[in-house]
Each structure stands twice: as C-alpha cells, then as structure tokens.
C-alpha positions in Angstrom: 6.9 106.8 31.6 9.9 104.7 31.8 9.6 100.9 32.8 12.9 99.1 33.9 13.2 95.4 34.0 15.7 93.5 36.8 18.8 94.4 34.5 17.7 97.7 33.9 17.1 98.3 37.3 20.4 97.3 38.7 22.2 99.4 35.6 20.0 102.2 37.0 20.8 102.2 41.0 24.6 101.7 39.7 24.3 104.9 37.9 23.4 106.8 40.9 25.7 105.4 43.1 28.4 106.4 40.5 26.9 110.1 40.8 26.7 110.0 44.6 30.3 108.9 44.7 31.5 111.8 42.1 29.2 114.7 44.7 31.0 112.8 47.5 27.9 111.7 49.1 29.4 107.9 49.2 32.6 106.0 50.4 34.2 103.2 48.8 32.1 100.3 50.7 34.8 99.4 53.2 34.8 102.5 54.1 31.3 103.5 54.3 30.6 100.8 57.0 33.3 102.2 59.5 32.2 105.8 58.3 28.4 105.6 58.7 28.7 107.1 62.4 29.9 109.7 61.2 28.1 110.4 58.1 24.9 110.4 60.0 26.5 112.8 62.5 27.1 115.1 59.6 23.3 114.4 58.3 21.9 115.3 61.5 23.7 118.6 62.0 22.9 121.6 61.0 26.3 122.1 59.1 25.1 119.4 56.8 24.6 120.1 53.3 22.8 118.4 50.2 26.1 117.1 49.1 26.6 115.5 52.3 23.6 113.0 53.3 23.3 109.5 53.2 23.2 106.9 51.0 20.1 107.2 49.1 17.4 104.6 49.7 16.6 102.1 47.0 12.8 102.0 45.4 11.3 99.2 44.1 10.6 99.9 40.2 7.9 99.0 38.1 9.6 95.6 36.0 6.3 94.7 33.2 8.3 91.4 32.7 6.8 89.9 35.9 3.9 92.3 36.1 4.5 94.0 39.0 4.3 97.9 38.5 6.4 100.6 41.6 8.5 103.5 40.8 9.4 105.2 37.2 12.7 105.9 38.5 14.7 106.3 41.7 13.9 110.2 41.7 10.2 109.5 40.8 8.6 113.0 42.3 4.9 111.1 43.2 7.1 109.0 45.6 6.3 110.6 48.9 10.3 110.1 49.8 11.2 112.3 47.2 9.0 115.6 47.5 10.7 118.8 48.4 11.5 119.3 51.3 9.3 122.4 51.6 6.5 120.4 50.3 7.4 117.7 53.5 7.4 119.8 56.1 4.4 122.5 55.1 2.8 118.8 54.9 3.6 118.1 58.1 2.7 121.7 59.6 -0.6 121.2 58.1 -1.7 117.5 59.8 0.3 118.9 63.0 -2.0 122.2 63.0 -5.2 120.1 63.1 -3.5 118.0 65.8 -2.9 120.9 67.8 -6.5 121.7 67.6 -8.2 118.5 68.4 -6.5 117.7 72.0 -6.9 121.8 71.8 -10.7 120.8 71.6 -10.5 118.1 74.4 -10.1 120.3 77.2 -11.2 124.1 76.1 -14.8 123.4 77.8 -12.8 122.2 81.4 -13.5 125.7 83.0 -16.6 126.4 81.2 -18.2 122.9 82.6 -19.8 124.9 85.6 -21.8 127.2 83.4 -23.2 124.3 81.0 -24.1 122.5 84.3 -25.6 125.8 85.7 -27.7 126.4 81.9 -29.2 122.7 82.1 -29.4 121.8 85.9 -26.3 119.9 86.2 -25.8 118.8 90.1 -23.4 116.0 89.1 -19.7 116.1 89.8 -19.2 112.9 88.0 -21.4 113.9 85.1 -19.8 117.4 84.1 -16.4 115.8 84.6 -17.8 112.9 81.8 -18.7 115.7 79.6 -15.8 116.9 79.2 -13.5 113.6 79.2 -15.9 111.8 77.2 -14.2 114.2 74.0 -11.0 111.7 75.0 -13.3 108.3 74.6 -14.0 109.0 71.1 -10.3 109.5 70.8 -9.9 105.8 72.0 -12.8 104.5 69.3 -11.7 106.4 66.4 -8.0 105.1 65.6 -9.6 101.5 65.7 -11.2 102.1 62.4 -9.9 105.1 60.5 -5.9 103.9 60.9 -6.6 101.0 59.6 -8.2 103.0 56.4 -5.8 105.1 55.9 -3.4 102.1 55.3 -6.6 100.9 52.7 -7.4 104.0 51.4 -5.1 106.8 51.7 -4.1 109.1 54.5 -5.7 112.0 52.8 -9.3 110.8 52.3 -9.9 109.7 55.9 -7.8 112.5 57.5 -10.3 114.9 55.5 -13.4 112.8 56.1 -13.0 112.8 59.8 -11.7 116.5 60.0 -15.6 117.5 58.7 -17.1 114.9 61.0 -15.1 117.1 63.6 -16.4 120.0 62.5 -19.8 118.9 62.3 -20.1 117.6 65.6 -18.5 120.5 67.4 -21.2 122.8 66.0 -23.5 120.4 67.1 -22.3 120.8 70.6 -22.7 124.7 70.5 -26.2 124.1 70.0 -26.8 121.5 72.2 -30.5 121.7 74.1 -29.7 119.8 76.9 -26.6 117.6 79.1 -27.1 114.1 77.2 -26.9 115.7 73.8 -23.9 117.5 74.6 -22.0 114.8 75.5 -23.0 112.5 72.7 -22.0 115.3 70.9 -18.0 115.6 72.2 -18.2 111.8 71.9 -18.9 111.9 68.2 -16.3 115.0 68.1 -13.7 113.6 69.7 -13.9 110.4 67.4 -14.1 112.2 64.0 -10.7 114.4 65.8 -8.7 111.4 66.4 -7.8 110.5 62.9 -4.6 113.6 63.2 -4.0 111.6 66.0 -2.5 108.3 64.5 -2.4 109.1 60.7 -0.1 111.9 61.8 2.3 109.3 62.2 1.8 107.3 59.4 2.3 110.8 57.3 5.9 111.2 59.1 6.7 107.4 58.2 5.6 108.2 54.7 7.9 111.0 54.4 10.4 111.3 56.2 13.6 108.4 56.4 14.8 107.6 59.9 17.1 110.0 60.6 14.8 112.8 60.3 12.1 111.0 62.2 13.2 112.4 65.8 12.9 116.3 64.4 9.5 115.8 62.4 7.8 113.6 65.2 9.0 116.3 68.0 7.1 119.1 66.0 4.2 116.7 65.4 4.1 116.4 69.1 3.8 119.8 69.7 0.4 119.7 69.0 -0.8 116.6 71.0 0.7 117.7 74.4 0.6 121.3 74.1 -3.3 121.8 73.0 -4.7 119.9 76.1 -2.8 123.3 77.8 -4.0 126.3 76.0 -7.4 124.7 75.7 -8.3 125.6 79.2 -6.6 128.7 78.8 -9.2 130.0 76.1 -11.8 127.8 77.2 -11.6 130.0 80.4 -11.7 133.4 79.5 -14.4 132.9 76.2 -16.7 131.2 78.5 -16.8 134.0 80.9 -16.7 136.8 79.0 -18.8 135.5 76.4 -20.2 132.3 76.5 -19.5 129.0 77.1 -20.7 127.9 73.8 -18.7 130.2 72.1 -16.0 127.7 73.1 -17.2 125.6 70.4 -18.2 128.0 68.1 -14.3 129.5 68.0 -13.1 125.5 67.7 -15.4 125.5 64.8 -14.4 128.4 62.4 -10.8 127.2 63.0 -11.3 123.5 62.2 -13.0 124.7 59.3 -10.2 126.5 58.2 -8.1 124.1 58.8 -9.9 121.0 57.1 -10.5 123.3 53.8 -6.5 123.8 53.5 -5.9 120.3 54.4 -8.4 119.8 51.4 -6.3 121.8 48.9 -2.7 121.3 49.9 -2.5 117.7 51.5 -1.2 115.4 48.9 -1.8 111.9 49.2 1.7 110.2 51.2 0.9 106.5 51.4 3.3 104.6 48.8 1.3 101.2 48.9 -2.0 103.5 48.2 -0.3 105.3 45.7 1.1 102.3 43.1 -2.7 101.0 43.7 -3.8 104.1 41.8 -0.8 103.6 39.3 -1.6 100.0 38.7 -5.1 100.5 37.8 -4.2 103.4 35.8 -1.4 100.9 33.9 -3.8 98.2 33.7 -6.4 99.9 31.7 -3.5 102.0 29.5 -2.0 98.8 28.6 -4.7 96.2 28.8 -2.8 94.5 31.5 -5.0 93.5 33.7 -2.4 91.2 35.6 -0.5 93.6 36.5 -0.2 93.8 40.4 1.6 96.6 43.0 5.1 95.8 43.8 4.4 96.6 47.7 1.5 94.3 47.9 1.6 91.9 45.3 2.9 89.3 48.0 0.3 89.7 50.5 -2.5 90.3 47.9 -1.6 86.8 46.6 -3.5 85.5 50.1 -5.9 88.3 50.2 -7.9 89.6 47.3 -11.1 90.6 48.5 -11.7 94.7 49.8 -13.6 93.4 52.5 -11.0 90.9 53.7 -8.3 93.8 53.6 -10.6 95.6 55.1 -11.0 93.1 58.0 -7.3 92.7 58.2 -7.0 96.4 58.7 -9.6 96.7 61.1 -7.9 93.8 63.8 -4.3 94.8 62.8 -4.0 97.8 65.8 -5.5 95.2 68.4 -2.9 92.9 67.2 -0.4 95.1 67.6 -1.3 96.2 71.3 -2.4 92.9 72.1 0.3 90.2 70.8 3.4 92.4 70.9 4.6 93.1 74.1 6.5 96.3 72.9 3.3 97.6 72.2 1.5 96.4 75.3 3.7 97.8 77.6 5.0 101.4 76.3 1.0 101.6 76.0 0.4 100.9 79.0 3.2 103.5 80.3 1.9 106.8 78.1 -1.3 105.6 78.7 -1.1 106.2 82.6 0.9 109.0 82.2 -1.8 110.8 79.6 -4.0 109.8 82.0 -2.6 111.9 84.7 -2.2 114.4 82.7 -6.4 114.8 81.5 -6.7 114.3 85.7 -5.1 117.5 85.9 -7.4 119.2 83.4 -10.9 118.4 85.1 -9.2 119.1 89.0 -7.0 122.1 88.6 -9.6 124.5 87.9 -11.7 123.2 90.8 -8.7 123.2 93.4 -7.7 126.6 92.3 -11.3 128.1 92.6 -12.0 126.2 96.1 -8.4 126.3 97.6 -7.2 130.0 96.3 -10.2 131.8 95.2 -9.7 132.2 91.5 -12.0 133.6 89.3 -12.9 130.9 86.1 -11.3 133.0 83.5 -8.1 132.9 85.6 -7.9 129.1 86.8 -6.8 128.2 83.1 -3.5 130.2 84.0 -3.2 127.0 86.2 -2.1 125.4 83.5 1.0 127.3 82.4 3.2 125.3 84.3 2.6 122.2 82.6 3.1 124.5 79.4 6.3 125.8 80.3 7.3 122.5 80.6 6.6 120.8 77.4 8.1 123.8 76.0 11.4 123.0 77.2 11.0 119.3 77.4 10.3 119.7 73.5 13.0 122.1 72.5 15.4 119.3 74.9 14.2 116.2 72.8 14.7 117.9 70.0 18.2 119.0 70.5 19.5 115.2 72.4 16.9 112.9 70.4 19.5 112.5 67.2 22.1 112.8 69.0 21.5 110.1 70.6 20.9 107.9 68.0 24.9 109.1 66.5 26.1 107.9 69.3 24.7 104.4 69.8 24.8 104.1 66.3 28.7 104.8 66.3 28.8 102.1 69.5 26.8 99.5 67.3 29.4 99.4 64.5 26.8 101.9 62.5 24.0 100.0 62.4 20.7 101.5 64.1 18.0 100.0 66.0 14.8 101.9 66.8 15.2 101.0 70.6 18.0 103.8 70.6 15.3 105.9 70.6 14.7 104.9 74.4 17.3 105.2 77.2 16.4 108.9 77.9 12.8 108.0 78.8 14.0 106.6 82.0 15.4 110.0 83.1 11.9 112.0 82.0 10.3 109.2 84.0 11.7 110.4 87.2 10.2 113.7 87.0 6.6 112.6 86.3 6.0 111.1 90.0 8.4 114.4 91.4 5.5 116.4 90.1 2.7 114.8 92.1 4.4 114.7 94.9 5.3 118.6 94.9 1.6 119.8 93.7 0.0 117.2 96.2 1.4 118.7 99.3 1.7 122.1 98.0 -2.0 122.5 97.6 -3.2 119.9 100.5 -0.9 122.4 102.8 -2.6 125.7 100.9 1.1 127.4 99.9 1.5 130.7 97.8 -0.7 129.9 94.5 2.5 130.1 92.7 4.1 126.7 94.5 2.1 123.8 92.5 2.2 125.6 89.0 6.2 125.6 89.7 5.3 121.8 90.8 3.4 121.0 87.4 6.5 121.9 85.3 8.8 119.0 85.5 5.3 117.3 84.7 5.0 118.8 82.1 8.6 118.4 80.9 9.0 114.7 81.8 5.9 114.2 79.7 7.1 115.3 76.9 10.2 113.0 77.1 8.7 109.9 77.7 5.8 110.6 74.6 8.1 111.7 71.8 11.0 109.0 72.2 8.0 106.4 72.5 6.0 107.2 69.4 9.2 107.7 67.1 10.3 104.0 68.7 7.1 102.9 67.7 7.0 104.5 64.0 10.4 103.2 63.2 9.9 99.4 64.4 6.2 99.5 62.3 7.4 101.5 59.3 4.7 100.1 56.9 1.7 100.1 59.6 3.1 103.2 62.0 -0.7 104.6 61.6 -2.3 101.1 63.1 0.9 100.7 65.8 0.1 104.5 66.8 -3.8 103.9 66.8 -3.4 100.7 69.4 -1.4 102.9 71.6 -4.1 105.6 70.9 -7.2 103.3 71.8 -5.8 102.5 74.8 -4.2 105.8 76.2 -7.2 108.0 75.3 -9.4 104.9 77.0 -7.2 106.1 80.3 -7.5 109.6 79.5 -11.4 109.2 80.1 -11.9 107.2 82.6 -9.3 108.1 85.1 -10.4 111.6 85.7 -14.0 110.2 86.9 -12.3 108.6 89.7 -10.6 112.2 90.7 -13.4 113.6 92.8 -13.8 110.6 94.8 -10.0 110.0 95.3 -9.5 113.2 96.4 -12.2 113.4 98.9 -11.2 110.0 100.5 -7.4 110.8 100.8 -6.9 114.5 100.5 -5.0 116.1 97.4 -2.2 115.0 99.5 -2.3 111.7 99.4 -4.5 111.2 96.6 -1.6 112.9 94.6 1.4 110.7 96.1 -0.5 107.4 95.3 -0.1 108.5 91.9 3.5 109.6 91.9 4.1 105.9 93.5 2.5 104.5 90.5 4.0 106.4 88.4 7.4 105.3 89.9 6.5 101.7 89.5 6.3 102.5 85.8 9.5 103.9 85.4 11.1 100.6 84.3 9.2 99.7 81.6 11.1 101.5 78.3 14.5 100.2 80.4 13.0 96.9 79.7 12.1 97.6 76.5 15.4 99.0 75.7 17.5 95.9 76.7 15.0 93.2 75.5 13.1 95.1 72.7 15.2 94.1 69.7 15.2 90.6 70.1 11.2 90.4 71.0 10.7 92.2 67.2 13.2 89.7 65.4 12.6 86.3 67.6 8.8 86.6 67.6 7.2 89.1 65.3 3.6 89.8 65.1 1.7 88.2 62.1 0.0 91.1 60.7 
C-alpha cells in the first residue's frame, strides 16, 4: 500500500500529466482551454480511442501526516472511476435489468385485474384500479429511506436487501386469499422494487464521469419506461391462458434470478462508503485510530453519531424536492407526465375491450404504440444527448454546465399533449383500432425525452447525493403515478375520452415551460442559493 503525503501527491499527479502529455492525451494548458470543445467531441465519438480522452480526473490520496486516508494512487482499481470498462457497464446492465423488471412488475397485472376481481368478488372500479397502482405508491415510500442508505451504507447492500424484499412480497401476492391482502401485498412489493429506481442513479454517478453520463443513463432508462409497456403485454396473455397469478409467479423466478446475480457480481460503487471501509481497516492495521476519510472528514467534524447521519440521510431527498426549486419543478413536470403515462395503463385495456371488442390477452397489444415510441425516442437521445452538450460546451468557452442537458426537453414536451389530443378523439369518435395506438407513439417518444435529459440534469448538479436528488423526484412522481389513475374512471365518464383526454393535453401544455426556465435560470439558482444538505 503506498501512502503519499501533500508533496508526494503533487510529484505524483505531475507524473501522470507528463505521461498523458507524451500518449498525446493533453495540450500545453493554453491550449487545452481553447481545445476542450474539441477534445470532448473526439471523447464522445465513436472514432475516439484510449489515447484520445480527457484529462484525467484528480483523486484525493490518502496523506497519514494529517490523518486523512482516500486513494493508494491515481489508478487505484477499488476506485469505482477506475474499473474496466467492461466491469462498468455489465455493472450497469445488471441494476438496469432489475429496473426493467420492477416498473415491468407495476403494470403486468393491468389486464389480469378483472379476473382477480371476478376470483374475490371485486365490483369496484376504483378498487381494482388501486390494486394495481398501489405497486407505484410503494415506489413513492421506498426512495425516502433506502437512498438515503445507500449514501450510509453502500449501494450494494440496500439494492440487495430490497431486491429480496421484492421478491418476497411478489410471491406473497400469488398467494394472496383475498383483495386487501393483495394489495398490501403490491404495496410492500412495489416499495422493496424502488431501490433500482434511485440507486440506479447514484451507481451511474459512481462510475461513470460526465461525459459518459448521457449514454449510461439513456440505457438505464430503458428499463424504467419500457417495462410499464411490456408488462401488460405479458400480464395479458399469462393471465388468460394461464392464470392471473401466474403473473406473479413468472415476476418472481426472474427477480430471483436477478437478485442472486446482483448478489455475486455487483461490487460495491460508492467512494465515500468505500474509504469508510478502508479507514477502519487502516485504523486497526496501524493503531491509528484518528485517522478519518478524506470525503467526509469535513462533515463528520459536525456529525459523528450513525444515528445523526442517519437522520441527515433520511430528510436530505425532501430537502432537495422541497428547498431547491430545480428539484421542485422538473419534479413536478415528470411527475405529471409519469402520471399520464400509469393513466394509460389502467384505461387502455378497458377502452379497447368496451370500445373495439378485444379479447384481454390482446388489449396489452394496446400498448405497442407507446413502445415504439420510447424505442425511438431512446435510440434519438442517445444519438443528440452528447452532442449537445459539444456544442454548448464549445459556445461556453469549454466549460460545461449540467443545464445543457435541457433545451431539447422543450421540443419532446410538445408531443406529450399532441398525443392526448389524437387518442382522445380517435377513440371518443370510435376510428379503425389502429388510429390511437399510432396516437400513443409520439407519447411515448416525447416521454422519453423529457425523462432522460431530466434525470442526467439532475445526477450531474447532485454528483455526491444523485441517489437522494433522484429519490425526491421518485417520491413525488410515483406519488402521481398512483393517485392520478383513480381519478380516470370518473373523468372519463363526466367528460367523455374526448375531453377527458384534451384537459390533459392542456395541462400538459401548460407544463411545457418549465425545463426552459430551468435552462435560462437553473445555474445561477445552484450557485447563488445552494441547498444546505
């Protein structure tokens, strides 16, 4: 183990620099600054080469001389920044696999609903829709608490904790005797499923520097919008040709596949959590016990206690959604739009069974509209999300600000209220089945604009506490996810699908504006008046 004091440290970051410059990865200085547009242009594409990235990040290091322990070395390999790419990004296809199936999980028992009302003499509209939105409530309880954790105690434990309580409570719901037990058991479900949710994002932040951010948190995002799709899909055709407790038998054996390799191959990512480890390890090796973790130290200095910490970590998401208006009002935006979108998923089947006839195992074919169009939207934010950033960054003298991330949200916003408008009238005026699926796909694709851009924004303003910024947004978008749908049924039948649909497009307009304002005014909200965490 190699320990560096301040002189060391600088003789050490000089050395690397050197290299960097003789591999032609860095620019005199001068240079550099009026170069760093196009370095990151070079980064970003694909013709990019390990000889070619940016300047490297500098780590803290562990200096014993004022007892404050961080990295061995700038290439230290248990620094989540500096694992293999490989080892990144099966990581991250790992935490986004069990995101996939959790939303999957939210909405796979939509078109089965009937039959579990039918089995346990269900008369209830507003009750079966609850059972299957309630799944979404524990998504808004969960991030409030486990977030937090995973900034306390690792990304790894809680994610794995909370996969099993998953698990469990899914098999609980395939044998559930009666209505109240069933949904008391999504509810517990959905909570243990929301940690992917949230510490998916710290993971990216832990991993990944800013200029891979758009790529990793577009796949990430895969799973969040595009399992909410297939779930009625599935849900459909298991519960009628088998059963519709098979739903959750088949969500399950997955999850359980799922959690066990999550179990073997997720390392821990969170730095701060990671020197903790290291400094107790160091304190007993070297009967030290005053050594303290060169991330922390500063803050432990006011906060010693677990249970304080613990407190802190709890509060810190409200906080964020609460006193920062960032966070208030791109919350506020997704969280009507997410809203809309779980709507969809308790009303499609019934307008497609009472309006065109369909059988259940067909109505979640409804749905492949919406799909298409987070297909596309994904593969387009993908493709436009860096370069964006290269280009503002060029126009801002190479320096980047996370609200770059924003100005193309305003164009996806547009087609969120088109969408409404088209499968209102479409199925109020009973045209070829065909007409609102088409309707649902610029849905589908605006969606996935205005989510992607947002969450990244988010991650890269709240680098160290992206898991509690993500988990405020989460409480509150998954608290519209479940309660909006209840007020479907009655909408509908006081204005129609027609205009029930269009006074949702209108609010949805209304909302357009809000990562515009964010975009102009964002920056100097974060550096005039942060939030006291």
């Amino acid at each position: 183990m190699s320990v560096s004091t301040d002189r060391s440290t600088t003789v050490e970051v000089e050395k690397e620099v050197q290299d960097d410059v003789q591999h032609g990865a860095v620019e005199e200085p001068q240079a550099a600054q009026h170069d760093i547009g196009s370095d990151l242009e070079k980064h970003l594409s694909r013709r990019s080469t390990r000889k070619q990235q940016l300047a490297p990040e500098i780590y803290p290091l562990t200096d014993l001389e004022n007892n404050l322990v961080g990295w061995d070395s700038q290439q230290d390999l248990s620094n989540p920044r500096n694992f293999p790419e490989s080892k990144k990004w099966l990581t991250l296809g790992l935490v986004a696999a069990i995101t996939f199936l959790s939303p999957l999980a939210s909405t796979m028992l939509a078109p089965g609903i009937s039959y579990a009302s039918r089995e346990f003499n269900n008369t209830s509209a507003i009750v079966a829709s609850f059972a299957v939105s309630v799944f979404v409530l524990g998504f808004s309880i969960g991030p409030l608490f486990l977030s937090p954790l995973s900034e306390i105690y690792g990304r790894r434990i809680v994610l794995n904790c909370a996969n099993v309580v998953f698990c469990a409570f899914n098999l609980g719901c395939a044998l559930a005797p009666n209505m109240p037990a069933l949904i008391v058991m999504r509810f517990l479900a959905g909570t243990g499923g929301s940690a992917c949710l949230t510490i998916g994002s710290g993971v990216i932040s832990d991993l990944f520097p800013v200029e891979q951010r758009g790529t990793a948190m577009a796949l990430y995002s895969l799973g969040i919008l595009f399992g909410p799709v297939l779930g009625p899909i599935c849900g459909g055709f298991i519960a009628q040709r088998a059963d519709w407790r098979w739903d959750f038998y088949v969500l399950f054996i997955a999850g359980c596949m799922l959690t066990a390799a999550l179990m073997i191959l997720f390392r821990e990512t969170n730095a701060p959590v990671i020197l903790d480890r290291k400094v107790v390890r160091m304190r007993k090796e070297l009967s030290r016990p005053e050594l303290e973790n060169i991330l922390t130290h500063a803050k432990e200095a006011t906060s010693k206690s677990r249970g304080s910490l613990l407190l802190q970590g709890m509060i810190r998401p409200l906080k964020l959604l609460f006193r920062s208006p960032i966070v208030f009002l791109l919350s506020i935006y997704i969280s009507f739009v997410f809203g809309l979108l779980l709507l969809l998923f308790t009303t499609v089947t019934q307008v497609y069974v009472q309006t065109y006839e369909w059988d259940i195992e067909l109505c979640g074919l409804a749905f492949l509209g919406i799909g298409v169009g987070f297909f596309f939207g994904i593969v387009f934010v993908a493709r436009t999300s860096d370069a964006t950033i290269i280009k503002l960054t060029k126009n801002n003298n190479g320096v980047y600000e996370p609200e770059m991330r924003l100005p193309t949200c305003v164009f996806f916003g547009f087609l969120i209220p088109i969408s409404f408008f088209w499968y209102g009238w479409s199925t109020n005026q009973k045209a070829h089945w065909i007409v609102p699926i088409i309707g649902l796909l610029p849905f589908g694709f605006g969606m996935m604009g205005v989510f992607t851009p947002i969450q990244t924004y988010l991650v890269d303003s709240f680098p160290q506490y992206a898991a509690s910024a993500i988990a405020g947004m989460t409480s509150i978008r998954c608290l519209f996810g479940a309660v909006l749908p209840l007020a479907g049924p009655s909408m509908y039948k006081s204005l129609g699908l027609g205009w029930g649909n269009s006074l949702l497009g209108f609010v949805a307009v209304a909302m357009i504006p809000f990562p515009a304002i964010i975009y102009k005014y964002g920056g100097v909200i974060r550096k005039k008046w942060p939030v006291k965490l």
